[in-house]
HTML snippet that shows the backbone in 3Dmol.js (N, CA, C, O; Angstrom):
<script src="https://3Dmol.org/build/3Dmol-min.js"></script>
<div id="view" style="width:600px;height:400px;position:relative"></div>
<script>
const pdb = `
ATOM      1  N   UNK A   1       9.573 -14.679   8.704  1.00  0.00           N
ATOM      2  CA  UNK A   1       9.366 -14.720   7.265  1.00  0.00           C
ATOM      3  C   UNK A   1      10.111 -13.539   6.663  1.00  0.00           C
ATOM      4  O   UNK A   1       9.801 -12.446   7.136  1.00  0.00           O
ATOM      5  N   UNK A   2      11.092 -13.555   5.649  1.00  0.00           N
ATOM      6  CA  UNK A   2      11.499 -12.660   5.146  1.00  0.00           C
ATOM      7  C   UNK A   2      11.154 -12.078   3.798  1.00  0.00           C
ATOM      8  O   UNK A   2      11.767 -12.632   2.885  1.00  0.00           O
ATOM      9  N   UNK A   3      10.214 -10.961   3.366  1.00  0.00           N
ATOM     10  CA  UNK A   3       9.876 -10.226   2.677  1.00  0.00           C
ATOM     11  C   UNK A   3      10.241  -9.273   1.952  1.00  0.00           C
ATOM     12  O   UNK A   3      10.448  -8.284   2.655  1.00  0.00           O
ATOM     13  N   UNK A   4      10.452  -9.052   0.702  1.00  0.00           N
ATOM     14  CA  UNK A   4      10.788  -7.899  -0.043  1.00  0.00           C
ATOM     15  C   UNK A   4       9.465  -6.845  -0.322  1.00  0.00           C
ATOM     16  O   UNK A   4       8.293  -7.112  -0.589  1.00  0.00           O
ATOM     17  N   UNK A   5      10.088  -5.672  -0.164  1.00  0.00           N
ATOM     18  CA  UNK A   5       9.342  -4.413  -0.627  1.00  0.00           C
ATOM     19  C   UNK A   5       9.208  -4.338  -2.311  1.00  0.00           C
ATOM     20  O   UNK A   5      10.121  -4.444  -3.129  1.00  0.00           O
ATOM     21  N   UNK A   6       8.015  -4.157  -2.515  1.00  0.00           N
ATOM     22  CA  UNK A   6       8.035  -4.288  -3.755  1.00  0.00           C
ATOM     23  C   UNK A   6       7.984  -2.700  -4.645  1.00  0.00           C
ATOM     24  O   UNK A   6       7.658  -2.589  -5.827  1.00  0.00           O
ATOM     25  N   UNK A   7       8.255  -1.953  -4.043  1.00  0.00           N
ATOM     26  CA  UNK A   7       9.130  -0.569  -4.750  1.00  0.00           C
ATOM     27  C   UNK A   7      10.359  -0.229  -4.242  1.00  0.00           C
ATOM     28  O   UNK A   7      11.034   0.368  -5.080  1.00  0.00           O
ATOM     29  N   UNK A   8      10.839  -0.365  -3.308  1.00  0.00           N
ATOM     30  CA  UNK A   8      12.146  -0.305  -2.986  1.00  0.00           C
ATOM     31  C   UNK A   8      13.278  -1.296  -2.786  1.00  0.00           C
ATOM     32  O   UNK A   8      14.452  -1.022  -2.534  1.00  0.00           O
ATOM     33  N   UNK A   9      12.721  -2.512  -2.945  1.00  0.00           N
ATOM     34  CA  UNK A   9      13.351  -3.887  -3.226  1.00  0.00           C
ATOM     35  C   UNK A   9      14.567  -3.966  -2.334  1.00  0.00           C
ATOM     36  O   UNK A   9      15.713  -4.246  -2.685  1.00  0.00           O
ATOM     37  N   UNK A  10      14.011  -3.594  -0.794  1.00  0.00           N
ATOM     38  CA  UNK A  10      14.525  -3.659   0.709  1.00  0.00           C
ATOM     39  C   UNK A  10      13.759  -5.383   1.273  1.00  0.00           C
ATOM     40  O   UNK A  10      12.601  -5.734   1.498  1.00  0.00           O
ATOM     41  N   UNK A  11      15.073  -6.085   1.326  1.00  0.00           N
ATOM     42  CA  UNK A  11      14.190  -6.954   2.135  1.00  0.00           C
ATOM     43  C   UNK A  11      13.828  -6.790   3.821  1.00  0.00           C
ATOM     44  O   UNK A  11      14.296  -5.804   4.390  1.00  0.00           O
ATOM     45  N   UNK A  12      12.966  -7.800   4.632  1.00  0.00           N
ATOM     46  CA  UNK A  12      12.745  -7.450   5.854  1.00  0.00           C
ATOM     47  C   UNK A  12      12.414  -8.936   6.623  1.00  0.00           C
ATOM     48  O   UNK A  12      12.257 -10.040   6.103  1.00  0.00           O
ATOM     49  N   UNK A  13      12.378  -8.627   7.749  1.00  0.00           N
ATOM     50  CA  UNK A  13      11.330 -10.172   8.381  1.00  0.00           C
ATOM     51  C   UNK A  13      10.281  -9.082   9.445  1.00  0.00           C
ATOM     52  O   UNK A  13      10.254  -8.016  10.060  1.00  0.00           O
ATOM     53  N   UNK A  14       9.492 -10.330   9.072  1.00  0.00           N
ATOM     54  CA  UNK A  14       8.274  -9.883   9.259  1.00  0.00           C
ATOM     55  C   UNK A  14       8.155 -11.360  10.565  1.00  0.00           C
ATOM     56  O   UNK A  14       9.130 -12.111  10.551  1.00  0.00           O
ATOM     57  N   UNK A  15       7.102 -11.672  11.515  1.00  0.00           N
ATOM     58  CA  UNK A  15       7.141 -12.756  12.361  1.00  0.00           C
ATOM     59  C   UNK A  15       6.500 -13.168  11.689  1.00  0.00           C
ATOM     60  O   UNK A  15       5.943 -12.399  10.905  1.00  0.00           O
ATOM     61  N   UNK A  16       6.237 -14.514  11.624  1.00  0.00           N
ATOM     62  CA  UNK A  16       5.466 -15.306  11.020  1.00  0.00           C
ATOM     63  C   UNK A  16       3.737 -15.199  11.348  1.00  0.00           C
ATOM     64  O   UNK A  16       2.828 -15.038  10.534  1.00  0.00           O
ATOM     65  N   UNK A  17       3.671 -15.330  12.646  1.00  0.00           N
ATOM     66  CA  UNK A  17       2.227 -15.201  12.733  1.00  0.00           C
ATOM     67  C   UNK A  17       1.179 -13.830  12.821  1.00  0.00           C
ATOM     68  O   UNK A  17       0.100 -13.611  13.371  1.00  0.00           O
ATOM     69  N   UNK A  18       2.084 -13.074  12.000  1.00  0.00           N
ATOM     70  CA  UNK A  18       1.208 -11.601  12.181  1.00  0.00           C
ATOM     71  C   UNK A  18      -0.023 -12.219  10.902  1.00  0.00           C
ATOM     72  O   UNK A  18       0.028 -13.311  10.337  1.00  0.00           O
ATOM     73  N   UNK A  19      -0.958 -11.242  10.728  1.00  0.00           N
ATOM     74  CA  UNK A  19      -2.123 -11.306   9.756  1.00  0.00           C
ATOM     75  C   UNK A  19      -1.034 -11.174   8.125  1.00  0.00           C
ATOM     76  O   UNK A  19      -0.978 -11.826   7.082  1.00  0.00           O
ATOM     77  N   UNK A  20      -0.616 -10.474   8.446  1.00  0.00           N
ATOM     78  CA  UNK A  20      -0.046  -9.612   6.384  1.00  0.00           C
ATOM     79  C   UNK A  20       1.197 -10.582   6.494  1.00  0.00           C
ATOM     80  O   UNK A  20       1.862 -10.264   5.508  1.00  0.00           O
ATOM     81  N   UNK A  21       1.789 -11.457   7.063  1.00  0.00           N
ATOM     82  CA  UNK A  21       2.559 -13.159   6.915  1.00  0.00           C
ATOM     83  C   UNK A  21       1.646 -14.123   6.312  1.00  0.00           C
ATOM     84  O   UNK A  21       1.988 -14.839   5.372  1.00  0.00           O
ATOM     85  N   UNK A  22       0.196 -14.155   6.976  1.00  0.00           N
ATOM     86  CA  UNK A  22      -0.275 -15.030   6.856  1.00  0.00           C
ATOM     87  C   UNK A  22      -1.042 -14.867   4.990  1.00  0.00           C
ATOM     88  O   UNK A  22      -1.117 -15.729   4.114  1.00  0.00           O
ATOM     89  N   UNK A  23      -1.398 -13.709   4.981  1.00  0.00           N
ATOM     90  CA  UNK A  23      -2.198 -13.167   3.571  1.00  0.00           C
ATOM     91  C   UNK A  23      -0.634 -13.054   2.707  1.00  0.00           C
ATOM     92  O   UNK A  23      -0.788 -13.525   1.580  1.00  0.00           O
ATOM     93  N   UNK A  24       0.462 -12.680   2.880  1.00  0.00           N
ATOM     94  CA  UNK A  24       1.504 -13.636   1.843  1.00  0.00           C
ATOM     95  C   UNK A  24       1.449 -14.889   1.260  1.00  0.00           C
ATOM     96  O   UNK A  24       1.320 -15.285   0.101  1.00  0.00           O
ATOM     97  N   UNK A  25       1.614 -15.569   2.649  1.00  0.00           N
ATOM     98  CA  UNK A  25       2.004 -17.182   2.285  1.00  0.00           C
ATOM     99  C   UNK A  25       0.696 -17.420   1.988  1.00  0.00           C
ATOM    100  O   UNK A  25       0.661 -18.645   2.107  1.00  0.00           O
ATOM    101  N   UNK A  26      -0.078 -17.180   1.772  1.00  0.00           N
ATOM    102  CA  UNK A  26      -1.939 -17.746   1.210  1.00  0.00           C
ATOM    103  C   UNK A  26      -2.426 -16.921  -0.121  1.00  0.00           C
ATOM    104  O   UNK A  26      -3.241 -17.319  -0.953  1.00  0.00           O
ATOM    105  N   UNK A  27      -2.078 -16.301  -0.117  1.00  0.00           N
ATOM    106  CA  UNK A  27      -2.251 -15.306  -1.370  1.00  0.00           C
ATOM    107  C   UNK A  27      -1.117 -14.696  -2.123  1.00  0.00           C
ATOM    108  O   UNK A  27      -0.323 -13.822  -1.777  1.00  0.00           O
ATOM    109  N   UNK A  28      -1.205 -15.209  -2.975  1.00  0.00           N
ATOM    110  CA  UNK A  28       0.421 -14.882  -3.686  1.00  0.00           C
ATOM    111  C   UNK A  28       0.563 -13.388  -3.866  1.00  0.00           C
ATOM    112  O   UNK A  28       1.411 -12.548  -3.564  1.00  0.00           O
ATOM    113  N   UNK A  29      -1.092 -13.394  -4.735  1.00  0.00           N
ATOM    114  CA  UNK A  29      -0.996 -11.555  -5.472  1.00  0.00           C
ATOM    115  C   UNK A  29      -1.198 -10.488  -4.252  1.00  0.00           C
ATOM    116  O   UNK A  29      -1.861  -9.525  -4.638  1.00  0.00           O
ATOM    117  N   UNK A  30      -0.818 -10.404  -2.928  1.00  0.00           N
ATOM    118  CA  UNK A  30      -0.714  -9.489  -1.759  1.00  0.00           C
ATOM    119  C   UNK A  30       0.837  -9.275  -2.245  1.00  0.00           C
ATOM    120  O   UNK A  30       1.637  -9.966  -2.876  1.00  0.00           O
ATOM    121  N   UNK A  31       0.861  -8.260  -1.772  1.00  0.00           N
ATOM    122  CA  UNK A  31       2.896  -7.835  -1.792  1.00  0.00           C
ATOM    123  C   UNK A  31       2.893  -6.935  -0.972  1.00  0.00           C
ATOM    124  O   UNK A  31       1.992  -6.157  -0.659  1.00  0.00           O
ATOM    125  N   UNK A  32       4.133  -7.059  -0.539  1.00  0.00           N
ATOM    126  CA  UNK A  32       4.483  -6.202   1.087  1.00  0.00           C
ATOM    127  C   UNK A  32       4.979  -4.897   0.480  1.00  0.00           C
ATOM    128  O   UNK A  32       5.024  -4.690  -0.732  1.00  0.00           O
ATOM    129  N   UNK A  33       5.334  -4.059   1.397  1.00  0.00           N
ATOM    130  CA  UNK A  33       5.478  -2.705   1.129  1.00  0.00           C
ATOM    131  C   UNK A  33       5.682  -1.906   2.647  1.00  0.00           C
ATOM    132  O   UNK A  33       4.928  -1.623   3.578  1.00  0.00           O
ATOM    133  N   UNK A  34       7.372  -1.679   2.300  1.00  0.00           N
ATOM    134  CA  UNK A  34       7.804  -1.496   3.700  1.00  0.00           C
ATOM    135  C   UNK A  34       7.230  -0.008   4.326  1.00  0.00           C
ATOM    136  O   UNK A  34       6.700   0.888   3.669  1.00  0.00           O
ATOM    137  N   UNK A  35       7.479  -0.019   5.690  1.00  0.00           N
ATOM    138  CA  UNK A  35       6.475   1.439   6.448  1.00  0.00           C
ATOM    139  C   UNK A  35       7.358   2.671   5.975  1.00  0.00           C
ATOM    140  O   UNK A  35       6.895   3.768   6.284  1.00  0.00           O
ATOM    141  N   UNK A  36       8.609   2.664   5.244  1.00  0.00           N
ATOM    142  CA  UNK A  36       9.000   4.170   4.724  1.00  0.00           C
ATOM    143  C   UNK A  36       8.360   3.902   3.153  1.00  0.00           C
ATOM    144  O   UNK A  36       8.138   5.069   2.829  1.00  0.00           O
ATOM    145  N   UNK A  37       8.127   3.450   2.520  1.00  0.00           N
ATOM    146  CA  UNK A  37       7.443   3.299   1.227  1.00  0.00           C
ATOM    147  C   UNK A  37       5.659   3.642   1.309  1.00  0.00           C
ATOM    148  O   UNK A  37       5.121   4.588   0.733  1.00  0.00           O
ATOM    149  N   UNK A  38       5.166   2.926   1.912  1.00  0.00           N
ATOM    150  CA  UNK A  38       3.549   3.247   2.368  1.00  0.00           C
ATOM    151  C   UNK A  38       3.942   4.681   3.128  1.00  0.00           C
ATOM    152  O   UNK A  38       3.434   5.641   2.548  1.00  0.00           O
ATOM    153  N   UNK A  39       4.631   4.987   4.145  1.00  0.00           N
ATOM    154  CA  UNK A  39       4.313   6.633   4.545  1.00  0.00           C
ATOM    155  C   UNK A  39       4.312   7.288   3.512  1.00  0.00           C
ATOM    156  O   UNK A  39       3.330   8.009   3.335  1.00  0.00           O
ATOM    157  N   UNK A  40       5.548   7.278   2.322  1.00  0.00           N
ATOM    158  CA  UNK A  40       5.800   8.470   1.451  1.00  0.00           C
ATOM    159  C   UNK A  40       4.707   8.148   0.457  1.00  0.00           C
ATOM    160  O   UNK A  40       4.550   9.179  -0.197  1.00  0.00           O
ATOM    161  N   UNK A  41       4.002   7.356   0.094  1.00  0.00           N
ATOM    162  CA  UNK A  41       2.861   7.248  -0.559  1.00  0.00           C
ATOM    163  C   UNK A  41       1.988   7.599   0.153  1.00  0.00           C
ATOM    164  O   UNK A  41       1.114   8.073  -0.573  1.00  0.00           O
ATOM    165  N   UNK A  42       1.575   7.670   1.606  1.00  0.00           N
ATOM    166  CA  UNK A  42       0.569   8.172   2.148  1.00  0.00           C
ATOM    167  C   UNK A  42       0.637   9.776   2.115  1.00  0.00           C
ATOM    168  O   UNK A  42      -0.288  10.577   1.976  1.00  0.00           O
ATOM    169  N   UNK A  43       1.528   9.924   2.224  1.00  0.00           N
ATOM    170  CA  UNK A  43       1.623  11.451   2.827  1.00  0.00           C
ATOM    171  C   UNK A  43       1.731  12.371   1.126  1.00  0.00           C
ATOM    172  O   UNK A  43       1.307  13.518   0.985  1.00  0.00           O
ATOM    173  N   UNK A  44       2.292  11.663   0.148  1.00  0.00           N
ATOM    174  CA  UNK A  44       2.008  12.187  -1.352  1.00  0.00           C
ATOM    175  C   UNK A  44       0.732  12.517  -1.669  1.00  0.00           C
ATOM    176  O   UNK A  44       0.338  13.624  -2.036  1.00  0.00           O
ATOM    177  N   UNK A  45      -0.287  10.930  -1.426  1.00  0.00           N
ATOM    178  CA  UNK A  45      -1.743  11.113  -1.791  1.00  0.00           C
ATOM    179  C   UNK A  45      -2.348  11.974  -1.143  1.00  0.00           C
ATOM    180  O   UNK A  45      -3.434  12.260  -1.647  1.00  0.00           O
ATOM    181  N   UNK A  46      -2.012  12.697   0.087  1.00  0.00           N
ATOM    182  CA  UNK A  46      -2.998  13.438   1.013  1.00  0.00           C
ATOM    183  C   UNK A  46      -2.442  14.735   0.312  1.00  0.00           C
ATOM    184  O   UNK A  46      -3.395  15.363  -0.149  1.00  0.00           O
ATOM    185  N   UNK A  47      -1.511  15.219   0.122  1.00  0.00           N
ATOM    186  CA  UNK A  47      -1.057  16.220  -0.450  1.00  0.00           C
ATOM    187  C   UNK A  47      -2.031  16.087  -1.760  1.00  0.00           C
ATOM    188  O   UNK A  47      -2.998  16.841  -1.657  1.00  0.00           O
ATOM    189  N   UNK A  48      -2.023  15.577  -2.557  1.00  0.00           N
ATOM    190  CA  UNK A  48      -3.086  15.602  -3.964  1.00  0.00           C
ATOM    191  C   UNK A  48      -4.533  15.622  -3.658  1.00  0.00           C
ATOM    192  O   UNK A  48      -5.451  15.960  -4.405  1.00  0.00           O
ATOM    193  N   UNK A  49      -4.584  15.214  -2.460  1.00  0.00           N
ATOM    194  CA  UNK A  49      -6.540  15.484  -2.039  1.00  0.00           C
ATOM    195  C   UNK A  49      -6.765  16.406  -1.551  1.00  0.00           C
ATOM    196  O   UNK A  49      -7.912  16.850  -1.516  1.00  0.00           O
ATOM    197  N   UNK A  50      -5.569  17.103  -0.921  1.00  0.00           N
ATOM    198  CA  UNK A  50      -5.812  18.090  -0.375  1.00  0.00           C
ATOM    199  C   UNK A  50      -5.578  19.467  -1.174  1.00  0.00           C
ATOM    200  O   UNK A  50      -5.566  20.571  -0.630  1.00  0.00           O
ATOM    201  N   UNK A  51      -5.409  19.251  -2.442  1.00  0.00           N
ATOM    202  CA  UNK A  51      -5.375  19.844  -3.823  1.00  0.00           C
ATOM    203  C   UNK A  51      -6.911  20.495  -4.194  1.00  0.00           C
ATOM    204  O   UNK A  51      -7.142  21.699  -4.311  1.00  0.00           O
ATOM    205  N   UNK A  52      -7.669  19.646  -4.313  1.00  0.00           N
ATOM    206  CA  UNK A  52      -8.952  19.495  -4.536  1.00  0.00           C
ATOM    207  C   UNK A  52      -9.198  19.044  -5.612  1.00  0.00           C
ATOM    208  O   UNK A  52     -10.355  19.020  -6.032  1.00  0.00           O
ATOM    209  N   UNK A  53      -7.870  18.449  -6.508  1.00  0.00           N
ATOM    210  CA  UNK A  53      -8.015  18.501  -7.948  1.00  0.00           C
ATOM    211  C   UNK A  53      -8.096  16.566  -8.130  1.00  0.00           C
ATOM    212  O   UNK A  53      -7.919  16.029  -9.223  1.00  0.00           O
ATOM    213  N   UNK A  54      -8.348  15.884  -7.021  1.00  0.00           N
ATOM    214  CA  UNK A  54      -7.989  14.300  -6.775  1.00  0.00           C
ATOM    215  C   UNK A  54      -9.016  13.839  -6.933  1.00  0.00           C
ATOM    216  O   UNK A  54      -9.654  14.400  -6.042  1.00  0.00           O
ATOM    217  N   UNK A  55      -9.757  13.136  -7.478  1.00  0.00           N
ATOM    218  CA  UNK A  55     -10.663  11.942  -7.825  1.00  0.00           C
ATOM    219  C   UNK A  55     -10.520  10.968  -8.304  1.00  0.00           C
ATOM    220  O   UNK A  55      -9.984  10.808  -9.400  1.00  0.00           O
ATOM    221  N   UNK A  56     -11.192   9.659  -7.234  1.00  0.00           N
ATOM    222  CA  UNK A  56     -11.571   8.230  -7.639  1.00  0.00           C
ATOM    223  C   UNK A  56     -12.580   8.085  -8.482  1.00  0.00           C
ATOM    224  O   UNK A  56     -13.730   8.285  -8.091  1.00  0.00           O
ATOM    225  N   UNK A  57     -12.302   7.704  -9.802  1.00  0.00           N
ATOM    226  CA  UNK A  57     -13.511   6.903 -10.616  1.00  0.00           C
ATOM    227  C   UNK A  57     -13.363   5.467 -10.539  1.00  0.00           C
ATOM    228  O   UNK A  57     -12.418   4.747 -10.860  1.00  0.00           O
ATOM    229  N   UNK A  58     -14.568   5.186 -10.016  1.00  0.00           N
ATOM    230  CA  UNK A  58     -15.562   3.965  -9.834  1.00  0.00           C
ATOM    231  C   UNK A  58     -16.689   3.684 -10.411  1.00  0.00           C
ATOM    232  O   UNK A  58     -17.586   4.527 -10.419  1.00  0.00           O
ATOM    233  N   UNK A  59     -16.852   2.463 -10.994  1.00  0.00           N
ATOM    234  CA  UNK A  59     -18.244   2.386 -11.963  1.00  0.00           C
ATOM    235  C   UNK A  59     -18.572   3.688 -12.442  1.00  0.00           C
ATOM    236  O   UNK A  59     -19.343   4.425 -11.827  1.00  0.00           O
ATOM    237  N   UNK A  60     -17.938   4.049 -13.673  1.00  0.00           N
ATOM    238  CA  UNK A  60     -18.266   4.648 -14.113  1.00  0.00           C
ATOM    239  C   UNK A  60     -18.886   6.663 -14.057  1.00  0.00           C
ATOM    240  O   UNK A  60     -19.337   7.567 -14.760  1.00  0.00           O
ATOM    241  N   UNK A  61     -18.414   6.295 -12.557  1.00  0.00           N
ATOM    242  CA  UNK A  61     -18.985   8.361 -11.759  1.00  0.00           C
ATOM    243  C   UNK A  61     -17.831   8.609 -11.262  1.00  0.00           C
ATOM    244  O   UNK A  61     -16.933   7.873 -10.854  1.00  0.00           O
ATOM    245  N   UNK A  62     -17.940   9.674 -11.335  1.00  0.00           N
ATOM    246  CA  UNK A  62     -17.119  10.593 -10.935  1.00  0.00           C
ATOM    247  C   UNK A  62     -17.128  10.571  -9.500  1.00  0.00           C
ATOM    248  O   UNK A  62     -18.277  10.492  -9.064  1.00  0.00           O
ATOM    249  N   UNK A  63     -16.126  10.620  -8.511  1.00  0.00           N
ATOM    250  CA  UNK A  63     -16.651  10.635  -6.855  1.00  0.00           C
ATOM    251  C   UNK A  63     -15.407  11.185  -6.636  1.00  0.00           C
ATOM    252  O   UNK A  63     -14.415  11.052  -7.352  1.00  0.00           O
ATOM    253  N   UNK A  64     -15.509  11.807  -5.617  1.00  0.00           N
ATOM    254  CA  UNK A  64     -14.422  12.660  -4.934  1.00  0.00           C
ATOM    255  C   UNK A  64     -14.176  11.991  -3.685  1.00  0.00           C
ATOM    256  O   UNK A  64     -15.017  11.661  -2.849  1.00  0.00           O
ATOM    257  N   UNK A  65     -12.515  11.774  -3.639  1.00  0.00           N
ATOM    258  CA  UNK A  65     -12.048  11.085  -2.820  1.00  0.00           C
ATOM    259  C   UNK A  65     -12.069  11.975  -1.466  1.00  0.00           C
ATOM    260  O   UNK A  65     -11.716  13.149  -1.571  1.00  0.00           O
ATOM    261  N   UNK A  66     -12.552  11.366   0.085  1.00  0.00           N
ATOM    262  CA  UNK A  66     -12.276  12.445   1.163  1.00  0.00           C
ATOM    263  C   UNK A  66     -13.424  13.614   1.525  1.00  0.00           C
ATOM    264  O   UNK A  66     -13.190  14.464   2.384  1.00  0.00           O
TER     265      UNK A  66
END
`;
const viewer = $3Dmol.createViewer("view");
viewer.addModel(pdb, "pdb");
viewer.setStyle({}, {cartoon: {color: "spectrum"}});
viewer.zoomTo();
viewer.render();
</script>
């Protein structure tokens, strides 16, 4: 199955029968997101939590992510 990254608009193939093939072709609103795009977003957000200044609001409270 061939997939585009949807921030770096790199396409890829992916095998067909992995799980995140299958939640594509069944779910439209999933979008892929290649492993150098998710690292540099992973490794950004940990840098901001590890700030202390990072919080998730959920229903309405305040909660601290981590």
């Amino acid at each position: 199955m061939r997939v585009k990254c949807v921030i770096c608009d790199t396409i890829e193939s992916i095998e067909d029968h992995l799980p995140s093939a299958k939640k594509l072709r069944n779910r439209p609103i999933h979008t892929y997101m290649c492993d150098e795009c998710r690292a540099r977003i992973t490794e950004k957000t940990e840098k901001r939590v590890n700030t202390g200044q990072f919080f998730v609001y959920r229903s309405g409270k305040q909660k601290e992510w981590l």
